[in-house]
BAFI-29338 format. One record per residue (C-alpha): residue in three letters; x, y, z. Coordinates in Angstrom, 2 decimals, always signed. Layout:
BEGIN
[kepa 'Ala',[X,Y,Z]]
...
***
This chain:
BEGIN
[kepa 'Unk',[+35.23,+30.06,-17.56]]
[kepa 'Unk',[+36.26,+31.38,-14.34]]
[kepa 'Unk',[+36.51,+28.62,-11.33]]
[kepa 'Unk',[+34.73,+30.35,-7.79]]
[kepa 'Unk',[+37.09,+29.95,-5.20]]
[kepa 'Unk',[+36.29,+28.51,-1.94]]
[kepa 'Unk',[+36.89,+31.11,+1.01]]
[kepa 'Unk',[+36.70,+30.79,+4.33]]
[kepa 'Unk',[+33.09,+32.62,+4.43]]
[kepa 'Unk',[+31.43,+30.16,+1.91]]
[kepa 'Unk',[+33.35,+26.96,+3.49]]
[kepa 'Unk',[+31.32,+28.28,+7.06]]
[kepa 'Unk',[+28.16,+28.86,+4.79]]
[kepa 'Unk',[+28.12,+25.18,+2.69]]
[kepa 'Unk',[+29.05,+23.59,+6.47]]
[kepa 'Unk',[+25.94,+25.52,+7.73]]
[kepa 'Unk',[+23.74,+24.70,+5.59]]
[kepa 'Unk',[+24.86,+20.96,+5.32]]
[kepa 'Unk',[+24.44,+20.65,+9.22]]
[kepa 'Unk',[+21.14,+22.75,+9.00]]
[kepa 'Unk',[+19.52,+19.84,+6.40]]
[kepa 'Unk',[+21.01,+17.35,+8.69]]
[kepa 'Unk',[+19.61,+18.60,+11.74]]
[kepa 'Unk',[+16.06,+19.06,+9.83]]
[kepa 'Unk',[+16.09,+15.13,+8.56]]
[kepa 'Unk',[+16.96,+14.33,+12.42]]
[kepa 'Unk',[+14.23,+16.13,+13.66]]
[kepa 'Unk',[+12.03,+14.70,+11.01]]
[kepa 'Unk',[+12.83,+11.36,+11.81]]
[kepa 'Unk',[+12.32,+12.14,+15.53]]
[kepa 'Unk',[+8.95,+13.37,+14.81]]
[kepa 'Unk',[+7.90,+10.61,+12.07]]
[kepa 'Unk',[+4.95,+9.11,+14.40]]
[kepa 'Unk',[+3.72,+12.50,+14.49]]
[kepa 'Unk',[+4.59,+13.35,+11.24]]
[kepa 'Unk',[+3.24,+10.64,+9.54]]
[kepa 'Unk',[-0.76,+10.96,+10.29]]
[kepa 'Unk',[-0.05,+14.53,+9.02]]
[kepa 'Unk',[+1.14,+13.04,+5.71]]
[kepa 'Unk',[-0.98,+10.93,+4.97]]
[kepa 'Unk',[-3.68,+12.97,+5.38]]
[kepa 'Unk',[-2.53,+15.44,+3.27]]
[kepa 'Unk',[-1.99,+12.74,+0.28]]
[kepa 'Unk',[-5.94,+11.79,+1.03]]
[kepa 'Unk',[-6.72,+15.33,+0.69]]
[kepa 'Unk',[-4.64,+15.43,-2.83]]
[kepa 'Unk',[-6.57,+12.44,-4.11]]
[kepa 'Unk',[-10.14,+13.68,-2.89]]
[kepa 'Unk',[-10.02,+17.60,-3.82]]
[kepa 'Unk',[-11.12,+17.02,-7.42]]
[kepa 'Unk',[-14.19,+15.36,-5.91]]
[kepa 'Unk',[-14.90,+18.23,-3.40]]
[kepa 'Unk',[-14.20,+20.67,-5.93]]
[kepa 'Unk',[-16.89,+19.04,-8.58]]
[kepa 'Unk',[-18.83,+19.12,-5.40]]
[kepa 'Unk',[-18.63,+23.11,-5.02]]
[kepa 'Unk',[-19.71,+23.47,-8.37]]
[kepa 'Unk',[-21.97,+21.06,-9.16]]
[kepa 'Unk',[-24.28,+21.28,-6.41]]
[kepa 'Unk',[-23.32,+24.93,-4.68]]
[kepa 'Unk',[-22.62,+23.69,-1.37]]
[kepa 'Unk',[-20.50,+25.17,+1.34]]
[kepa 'Unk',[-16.85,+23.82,+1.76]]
[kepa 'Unk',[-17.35,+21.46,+4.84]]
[kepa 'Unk',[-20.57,+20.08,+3.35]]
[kepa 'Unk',[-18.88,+19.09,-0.19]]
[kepa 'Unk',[-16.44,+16.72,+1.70]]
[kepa 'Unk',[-18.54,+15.62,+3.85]]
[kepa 'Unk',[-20.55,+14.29,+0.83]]
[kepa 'Unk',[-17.58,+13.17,-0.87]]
[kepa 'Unk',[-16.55,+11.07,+2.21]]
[kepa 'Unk',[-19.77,+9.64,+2.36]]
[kepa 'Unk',[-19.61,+8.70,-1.53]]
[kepa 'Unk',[-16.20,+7.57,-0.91]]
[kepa 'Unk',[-17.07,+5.46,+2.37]]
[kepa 'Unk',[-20.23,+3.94,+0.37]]
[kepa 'Unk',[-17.86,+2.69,-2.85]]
[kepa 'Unk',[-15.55,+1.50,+0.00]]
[kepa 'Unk',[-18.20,-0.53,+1.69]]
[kepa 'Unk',[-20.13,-1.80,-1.47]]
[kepa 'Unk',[-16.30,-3.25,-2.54]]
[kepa 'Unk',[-16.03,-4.82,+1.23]]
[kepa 'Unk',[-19.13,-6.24,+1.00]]
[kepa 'Unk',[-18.84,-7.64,-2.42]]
[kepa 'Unk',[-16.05,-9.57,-1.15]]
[kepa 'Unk',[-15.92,-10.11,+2.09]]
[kepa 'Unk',[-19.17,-11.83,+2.94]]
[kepa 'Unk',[-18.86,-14.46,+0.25]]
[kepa 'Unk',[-15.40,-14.92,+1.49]]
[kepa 'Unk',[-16.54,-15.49,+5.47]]
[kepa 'Unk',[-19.43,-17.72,+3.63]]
[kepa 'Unk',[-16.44,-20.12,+2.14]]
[kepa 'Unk',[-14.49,-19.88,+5.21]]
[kepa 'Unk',[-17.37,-21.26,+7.20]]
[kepa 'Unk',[-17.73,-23.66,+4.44]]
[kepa 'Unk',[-14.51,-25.29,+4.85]]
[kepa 'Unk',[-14.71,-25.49,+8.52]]
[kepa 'Unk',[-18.32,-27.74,+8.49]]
[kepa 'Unk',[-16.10,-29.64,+5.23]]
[kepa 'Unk',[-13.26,-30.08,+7.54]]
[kepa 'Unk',[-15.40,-31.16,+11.03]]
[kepa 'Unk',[-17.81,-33.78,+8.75]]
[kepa 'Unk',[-14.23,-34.91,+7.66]]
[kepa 'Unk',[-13.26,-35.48,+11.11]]
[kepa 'Unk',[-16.12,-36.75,+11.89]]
[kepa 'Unk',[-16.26,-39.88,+9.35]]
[kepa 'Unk',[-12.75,-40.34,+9.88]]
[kepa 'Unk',[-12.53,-40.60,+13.74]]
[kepa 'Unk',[-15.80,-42.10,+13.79]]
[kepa 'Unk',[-16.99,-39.15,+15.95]]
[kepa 'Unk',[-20.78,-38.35,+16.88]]
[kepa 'Unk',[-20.01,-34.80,+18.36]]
[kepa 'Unk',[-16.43,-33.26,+18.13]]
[kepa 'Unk',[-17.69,-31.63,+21.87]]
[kepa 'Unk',[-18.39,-34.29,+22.92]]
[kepa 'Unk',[-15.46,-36.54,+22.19]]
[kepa 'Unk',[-13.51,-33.55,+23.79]]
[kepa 'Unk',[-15.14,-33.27,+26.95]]
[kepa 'Unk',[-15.28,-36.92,+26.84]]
[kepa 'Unk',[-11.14,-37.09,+26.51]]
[kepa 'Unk',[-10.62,-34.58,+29.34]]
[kepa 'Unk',[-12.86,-36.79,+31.97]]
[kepa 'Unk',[-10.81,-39.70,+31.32]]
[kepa 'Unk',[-7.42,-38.02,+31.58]]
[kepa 'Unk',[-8.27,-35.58,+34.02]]
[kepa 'Unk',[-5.28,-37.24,+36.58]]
[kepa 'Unk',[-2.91,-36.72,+33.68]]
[kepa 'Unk',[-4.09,-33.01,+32.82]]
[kepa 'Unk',[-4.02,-32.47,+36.45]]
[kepa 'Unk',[-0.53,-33.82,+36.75]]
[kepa 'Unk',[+0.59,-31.82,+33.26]]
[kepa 'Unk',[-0.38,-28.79,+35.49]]
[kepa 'Unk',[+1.52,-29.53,+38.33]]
[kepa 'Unk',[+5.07,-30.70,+36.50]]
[kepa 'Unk',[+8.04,-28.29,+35.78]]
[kepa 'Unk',[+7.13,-28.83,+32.20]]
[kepa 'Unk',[+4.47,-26.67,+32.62]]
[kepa 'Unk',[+5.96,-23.83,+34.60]]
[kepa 'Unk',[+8.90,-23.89,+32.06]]
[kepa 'Unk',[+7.13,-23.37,+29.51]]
[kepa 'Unk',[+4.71,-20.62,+30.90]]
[kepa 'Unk',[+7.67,-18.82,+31.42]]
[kepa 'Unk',[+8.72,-19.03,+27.67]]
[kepa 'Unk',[+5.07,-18.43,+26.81]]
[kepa 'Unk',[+4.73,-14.91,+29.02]]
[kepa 'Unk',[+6.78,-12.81,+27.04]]
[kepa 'Unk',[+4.87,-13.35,+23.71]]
[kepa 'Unk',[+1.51,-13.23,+25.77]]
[kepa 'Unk',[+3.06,-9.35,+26.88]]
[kepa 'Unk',[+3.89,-9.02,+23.02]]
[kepa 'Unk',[+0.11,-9.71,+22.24]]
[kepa 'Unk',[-0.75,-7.08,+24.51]]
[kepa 'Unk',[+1.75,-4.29,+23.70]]
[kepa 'Unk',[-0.05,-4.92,+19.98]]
[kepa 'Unk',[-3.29,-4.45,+21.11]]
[kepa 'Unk',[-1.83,-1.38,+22.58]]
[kepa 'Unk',[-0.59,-0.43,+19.19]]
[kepa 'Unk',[-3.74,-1.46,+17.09]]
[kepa 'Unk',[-5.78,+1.22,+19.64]]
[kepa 'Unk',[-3.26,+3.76,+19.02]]
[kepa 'Unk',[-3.70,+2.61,+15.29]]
[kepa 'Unk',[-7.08,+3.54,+15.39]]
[kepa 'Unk',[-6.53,+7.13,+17.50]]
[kepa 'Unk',[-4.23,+8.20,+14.77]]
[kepa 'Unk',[-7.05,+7.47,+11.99]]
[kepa 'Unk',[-9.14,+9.80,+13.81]]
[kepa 'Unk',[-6.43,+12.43,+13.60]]
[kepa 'Unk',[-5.84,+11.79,+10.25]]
[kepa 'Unk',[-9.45,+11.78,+8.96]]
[kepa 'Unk',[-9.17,+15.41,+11.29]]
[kepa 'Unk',[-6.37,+16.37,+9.42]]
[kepa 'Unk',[-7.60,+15.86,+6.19]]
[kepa 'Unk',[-11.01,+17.73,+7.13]]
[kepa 'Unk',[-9.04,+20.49,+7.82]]
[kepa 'Unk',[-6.60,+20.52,+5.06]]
[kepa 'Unk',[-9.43,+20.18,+2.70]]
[kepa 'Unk',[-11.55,+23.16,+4.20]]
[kepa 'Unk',[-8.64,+25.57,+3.46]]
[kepa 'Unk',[-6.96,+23.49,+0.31]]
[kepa 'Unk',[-6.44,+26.21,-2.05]]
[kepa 'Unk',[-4.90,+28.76,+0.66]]
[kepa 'Unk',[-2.40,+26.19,+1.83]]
[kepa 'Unk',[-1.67,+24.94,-1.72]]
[kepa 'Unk',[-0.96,+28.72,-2.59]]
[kepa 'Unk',[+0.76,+30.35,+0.39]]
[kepa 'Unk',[+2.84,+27.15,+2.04]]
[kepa 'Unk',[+5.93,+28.55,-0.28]]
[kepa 'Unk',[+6.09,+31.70,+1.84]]
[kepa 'Unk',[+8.11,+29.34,+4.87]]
[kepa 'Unk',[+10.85,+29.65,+2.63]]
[kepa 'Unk',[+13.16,+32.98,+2.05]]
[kepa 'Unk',[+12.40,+34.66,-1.33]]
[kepa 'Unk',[+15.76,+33.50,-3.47]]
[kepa 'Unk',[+15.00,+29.94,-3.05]]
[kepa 'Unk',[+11.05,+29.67,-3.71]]
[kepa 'Unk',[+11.50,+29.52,-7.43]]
[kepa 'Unk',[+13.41,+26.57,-6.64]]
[kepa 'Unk',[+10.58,+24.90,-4.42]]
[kepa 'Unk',[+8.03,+26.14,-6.88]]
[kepa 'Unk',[+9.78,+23.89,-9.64]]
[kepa 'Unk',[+10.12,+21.20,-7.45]]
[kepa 'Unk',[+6.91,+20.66,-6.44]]
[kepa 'Unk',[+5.07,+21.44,-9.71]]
[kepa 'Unk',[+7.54,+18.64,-10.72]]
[kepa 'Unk',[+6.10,+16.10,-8.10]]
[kepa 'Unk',[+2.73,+17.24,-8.50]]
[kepa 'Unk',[+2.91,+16.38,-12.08]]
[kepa 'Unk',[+4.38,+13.27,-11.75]]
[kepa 'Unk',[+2.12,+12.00,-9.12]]
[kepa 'Unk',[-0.44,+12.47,-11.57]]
[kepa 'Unk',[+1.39,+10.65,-13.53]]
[kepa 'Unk',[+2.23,+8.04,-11.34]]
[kepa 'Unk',[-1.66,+7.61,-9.63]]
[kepa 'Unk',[-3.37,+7.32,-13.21]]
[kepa 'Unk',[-0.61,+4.79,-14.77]]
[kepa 'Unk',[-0.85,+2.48,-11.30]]
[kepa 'Unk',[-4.81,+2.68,-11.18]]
[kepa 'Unk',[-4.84,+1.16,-14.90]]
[kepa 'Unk',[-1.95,-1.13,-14.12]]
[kepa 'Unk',[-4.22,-2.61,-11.43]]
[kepa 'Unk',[-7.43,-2.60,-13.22]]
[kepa 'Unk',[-6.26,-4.58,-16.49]]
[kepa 'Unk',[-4.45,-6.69,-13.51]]
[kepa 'Unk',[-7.98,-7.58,-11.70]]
[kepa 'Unk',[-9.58,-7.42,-15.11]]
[kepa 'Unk',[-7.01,-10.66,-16.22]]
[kepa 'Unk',[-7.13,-12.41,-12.81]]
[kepa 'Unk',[-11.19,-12.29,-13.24]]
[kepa 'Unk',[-10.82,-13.87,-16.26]]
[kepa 'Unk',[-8.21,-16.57,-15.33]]
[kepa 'Unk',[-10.01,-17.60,-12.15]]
[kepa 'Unk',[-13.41,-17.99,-14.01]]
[kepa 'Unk',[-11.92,-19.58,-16.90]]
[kepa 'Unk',[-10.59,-22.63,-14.60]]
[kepa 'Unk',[-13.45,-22.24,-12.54]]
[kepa 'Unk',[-12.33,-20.92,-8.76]]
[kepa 'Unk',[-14.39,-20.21,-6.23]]
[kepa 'Unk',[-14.99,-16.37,-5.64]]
[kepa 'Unk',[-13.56,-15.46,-9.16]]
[kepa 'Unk',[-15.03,-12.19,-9.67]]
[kepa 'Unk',[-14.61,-11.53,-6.07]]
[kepa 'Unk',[-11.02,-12.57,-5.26]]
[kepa 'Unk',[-10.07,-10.74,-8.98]]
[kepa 'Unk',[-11.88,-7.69,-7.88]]
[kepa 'Unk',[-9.47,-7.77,-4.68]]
[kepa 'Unk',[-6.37,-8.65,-6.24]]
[kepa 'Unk',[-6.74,-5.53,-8.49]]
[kepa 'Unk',[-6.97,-3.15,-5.26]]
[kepa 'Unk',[-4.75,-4.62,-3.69]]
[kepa 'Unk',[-2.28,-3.96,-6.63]]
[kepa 'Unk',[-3.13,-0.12,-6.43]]
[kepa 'Unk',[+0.71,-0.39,-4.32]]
[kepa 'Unk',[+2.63,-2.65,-6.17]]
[kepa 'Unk',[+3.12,-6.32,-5.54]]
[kepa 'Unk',[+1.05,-6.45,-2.74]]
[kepa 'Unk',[-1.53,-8.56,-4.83]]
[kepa 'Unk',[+0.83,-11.43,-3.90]]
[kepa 'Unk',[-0.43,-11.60,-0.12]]
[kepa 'Unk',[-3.69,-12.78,-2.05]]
[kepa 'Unk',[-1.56,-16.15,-2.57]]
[kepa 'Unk',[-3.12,-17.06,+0.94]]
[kepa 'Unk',[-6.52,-16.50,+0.86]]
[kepa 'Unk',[-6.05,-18.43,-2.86]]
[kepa 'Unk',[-4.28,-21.56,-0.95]]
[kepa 'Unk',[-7.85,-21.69,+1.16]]
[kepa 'Unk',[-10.34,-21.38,-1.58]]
[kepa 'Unk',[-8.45,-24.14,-3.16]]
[kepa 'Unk',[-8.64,-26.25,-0.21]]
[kepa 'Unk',[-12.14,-25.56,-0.03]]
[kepa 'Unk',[-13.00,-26.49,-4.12]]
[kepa 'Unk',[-10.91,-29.71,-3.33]]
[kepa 'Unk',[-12.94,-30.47,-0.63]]
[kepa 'Unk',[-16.34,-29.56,-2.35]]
[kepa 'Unk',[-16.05,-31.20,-5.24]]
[kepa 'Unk',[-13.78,-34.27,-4.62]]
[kepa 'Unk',[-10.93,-32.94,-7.29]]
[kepa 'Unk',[-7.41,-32.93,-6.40]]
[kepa 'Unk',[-6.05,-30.28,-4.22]]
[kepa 'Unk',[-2.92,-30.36,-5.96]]
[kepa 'Unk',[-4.38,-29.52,-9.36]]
[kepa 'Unk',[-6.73,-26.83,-8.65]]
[kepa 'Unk',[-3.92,-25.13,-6.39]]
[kepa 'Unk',[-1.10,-25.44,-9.65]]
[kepa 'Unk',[-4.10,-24.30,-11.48]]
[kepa 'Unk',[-4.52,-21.00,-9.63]]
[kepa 'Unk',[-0.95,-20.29,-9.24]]
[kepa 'Unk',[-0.72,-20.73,-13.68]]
[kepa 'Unk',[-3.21,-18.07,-13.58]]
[kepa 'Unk',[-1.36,-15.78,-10.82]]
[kepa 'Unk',[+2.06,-17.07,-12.90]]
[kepa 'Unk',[+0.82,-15.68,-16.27]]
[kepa 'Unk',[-1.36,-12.70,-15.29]]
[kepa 'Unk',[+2.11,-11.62,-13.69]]
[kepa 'Unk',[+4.24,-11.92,-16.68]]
[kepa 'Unk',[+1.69,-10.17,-18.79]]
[kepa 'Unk',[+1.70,-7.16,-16.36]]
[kepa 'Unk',[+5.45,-6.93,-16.18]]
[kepa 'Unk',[+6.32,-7.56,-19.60]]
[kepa 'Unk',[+3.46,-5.82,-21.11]]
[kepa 'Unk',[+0.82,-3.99,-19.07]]
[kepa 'Unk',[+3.47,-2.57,-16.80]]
[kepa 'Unk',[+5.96,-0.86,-19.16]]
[kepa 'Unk',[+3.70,+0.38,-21.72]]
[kepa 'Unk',[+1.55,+2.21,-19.05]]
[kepa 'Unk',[+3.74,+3.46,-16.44]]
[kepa 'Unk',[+6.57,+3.54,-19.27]]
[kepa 'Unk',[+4.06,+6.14,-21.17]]
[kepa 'Unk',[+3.28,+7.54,-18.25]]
[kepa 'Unk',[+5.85,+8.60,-16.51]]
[kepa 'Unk',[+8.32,+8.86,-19.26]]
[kepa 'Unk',[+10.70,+5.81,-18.64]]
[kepa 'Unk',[+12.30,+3.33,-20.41]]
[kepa 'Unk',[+10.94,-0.45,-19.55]]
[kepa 'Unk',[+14.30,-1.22,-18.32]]
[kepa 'Unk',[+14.58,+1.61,-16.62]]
[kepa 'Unk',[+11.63,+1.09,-14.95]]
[kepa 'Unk',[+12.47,-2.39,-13.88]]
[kepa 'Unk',[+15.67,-1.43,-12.40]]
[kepa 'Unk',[+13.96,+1.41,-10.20]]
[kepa 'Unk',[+11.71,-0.71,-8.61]]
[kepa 'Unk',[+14.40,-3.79,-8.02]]
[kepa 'Unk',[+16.83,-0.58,-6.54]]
[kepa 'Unk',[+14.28,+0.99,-4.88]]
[kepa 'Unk',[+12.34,-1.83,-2.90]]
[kepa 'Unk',[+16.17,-3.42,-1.81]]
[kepa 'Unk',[+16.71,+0.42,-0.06]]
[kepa 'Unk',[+13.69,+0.88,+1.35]]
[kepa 'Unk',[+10.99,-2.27,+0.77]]
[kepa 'Unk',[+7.92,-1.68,+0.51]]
[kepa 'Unk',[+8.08,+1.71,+0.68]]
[kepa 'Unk',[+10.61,+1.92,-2.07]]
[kepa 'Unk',[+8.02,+0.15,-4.43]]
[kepa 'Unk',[+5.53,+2.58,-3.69]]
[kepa 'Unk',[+7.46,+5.72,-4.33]]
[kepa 'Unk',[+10.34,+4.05,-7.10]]
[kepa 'Unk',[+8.75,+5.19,-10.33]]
[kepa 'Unk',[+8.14,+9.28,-9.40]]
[kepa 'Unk',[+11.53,+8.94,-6.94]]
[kepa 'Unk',[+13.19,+7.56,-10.47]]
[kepa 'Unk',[+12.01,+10.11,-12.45]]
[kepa 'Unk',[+12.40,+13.01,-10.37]]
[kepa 'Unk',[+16.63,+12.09,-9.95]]
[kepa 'Unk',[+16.25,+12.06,-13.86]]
[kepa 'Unk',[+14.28,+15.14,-14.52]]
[kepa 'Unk',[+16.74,+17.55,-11.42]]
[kepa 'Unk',[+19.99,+15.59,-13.22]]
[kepa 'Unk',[+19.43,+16.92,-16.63]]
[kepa 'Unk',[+18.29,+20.23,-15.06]]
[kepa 'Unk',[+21.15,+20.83,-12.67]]
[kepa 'Unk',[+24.07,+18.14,-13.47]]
[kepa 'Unk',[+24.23,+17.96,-17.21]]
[kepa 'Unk',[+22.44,+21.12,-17.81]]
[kepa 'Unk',[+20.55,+19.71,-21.17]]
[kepa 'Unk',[+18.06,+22.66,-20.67]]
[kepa 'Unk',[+20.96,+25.40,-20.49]]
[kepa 'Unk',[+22.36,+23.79,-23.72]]
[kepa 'Unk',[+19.85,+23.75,-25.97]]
[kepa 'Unk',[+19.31,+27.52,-25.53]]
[kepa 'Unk',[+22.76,+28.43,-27.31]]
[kepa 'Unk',[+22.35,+26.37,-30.57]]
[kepa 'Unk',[+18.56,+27.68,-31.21]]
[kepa 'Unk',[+19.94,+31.23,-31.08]]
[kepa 'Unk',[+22.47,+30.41,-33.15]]
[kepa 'Unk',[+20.33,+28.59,-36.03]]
[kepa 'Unk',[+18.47,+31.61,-35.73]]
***
């Protein structure tokens, strides 16, 4: 086997190259905000083309009026979900709040909560008044401003927010009108000797984004199936409803545990209601969250996305600990088809298992 020898020509041609990719990851990073709604769009597109395609043929429509339709199917599931849960949940909410005033109000021995307050502020009007003048005050509206500017610059970013939802929903009009074009002729940016290359590639990610979409979706269903059981079984309030959220929110992983709060609350509340301790009920609804976990990490999780995207249990434990310490959250989002990619373009290009198993079927042969 002869060794290639590094000349002066290829040594220019490697350190081009190198600096090219670097330049193109700085540029991409300079350009992420832009980037981004561009992205995500096009992942939005991915997800809803089968939809606008059964559209097409189903019903013989033209292009732009198959996704509108499928938005509007897609924004009507959304809002049934919302309102399945979110009403009931305001309902509690305002529940706990006339719980917590009538509390107050046999406690303190109060009429009127307004009342008592305006009440308070007549008779220590000289002291407010005084409060207002003192250098305690100005002090501490000068450590108060900046955060009140902080409040505003994320206002600022929440409008912004919304601009770049418009664009995005734009974006994935557009990408959808023309789908199969782009998904056909976006190879063509690329010079001719390296577009096998990207062709592999991205029928590789392709495939295992399938893979990855279908395993998470039935992770999180059998996840929001168990938590709907659990919470009924020790009767919480909003089972169905808080089980039917925890399983979206587990479409990215482990972001069902932000549910912990809203679970804290409803607690509260049933304590409240019904005179049992808060203590229980809450150690009662973190067993269910405790066990419902270890059944989908043990069990749910690495028979499903182990089957699915062709990993080891282990394996896939490891990714997503390795993963979400380099990049967070977004390393538990993308872990399992990141993982599996390295694995796939290793044995392909590193170890060459491909290349090797050529040689010994010829030669049984």
């Amino acid at each position: 086997m002869t060794e290639k020898t590094i000349t002066f020509d290829r040594f220019i041609r490697i350190a081009g190259a190198i600096l090219l990719v670097g330049a193109i990851l700085l540029l991409i990073n300079y350009l992420s905000s832009v980037l981004l709604p561009f992205v995500v769009a096009w992942f939005f597109a991915y997800l809803l083309y089968p939809m606008v395609k059964f559209c097409d043929r189903k019903f013989h429509l033209p292009r732009a009026l198959s996704i509108i339709l499928t938005l509007i199917l897609v924004i009507a599931v959304i809002s049934g979900i919302v309102y399945l849960i979110i009403p009931p949940m305001i309902e509690q909410f305002e529940k706990l709040g006339q719980l917590a005033e009538d509390y107050l109000r046999k406690s303190a021995g109060i009429a009127s909560i307004p009342a008592a307050v305006t009440e308070w502020f007549v008779q220590n009007q000289n002291d407010i008044e005084d409060f207002f003048r003192s250098d305690t005050f100005t002090d501490g509206l000068k450590t108060v401003m900046p955060g009140v500017f902080s409040v505003i610059g994320q206002t600022y970013s929440v409008i912004v927010s919304i601009i770049a939802s418009f664009i995005t929903l734009l974006y994935m009009f557009f990408i959808l009108l023309d789908y199969e074009y782009l998904t056909e002729n976006w190879i063509r940016i690329f010079p001719k000797k390296v577009r096998p290359f990207w062709e592999e590639l991205m029928v590789d990610v392709e495939r295992e984004l399938n893979n990855y979409i279908r395993g998470q979706g039935l992770v999180a269903l059998c996840m929001g199936v168990l938590f709907c059981i659990g919470f009924t079984i020790i009767d919480f309030p909003m089972a169905i409803g808080l089980g039917i959220m925890i399983g979206i929110m587990d479409l990215v992983p482990y972001l069902h545990t932000f549910a912990l709060i809203p679970t804290v609350l409803l607690a509260l509340l049933k304590s409240a209601d019904t005179g049992q301790n808060f203590w229980i009920i809450l150690i009662m609804a973190l067993a269910v969250f405790l066990i419902v976990q270890l059944i989908c990490d043990m069990i749910v999780t690495p028979k499903v996305m182990g089957k699915a995207m062709g990993l080891n249990p282990a394996i896939l434990l490891l990714s997503l600990s390795v993963w979400g310490a380099l990049l967070g959250f977004i390393g538990l989002i993308i872990a399992l088809p990141l993982t599996t990619l390295l694995i796939a373009y290793y044995q392909r290009y590193v170890t060459k298992e491909g290349e090797n198993d050529l040689p010994e079927e010829n030669s049984s042969e």
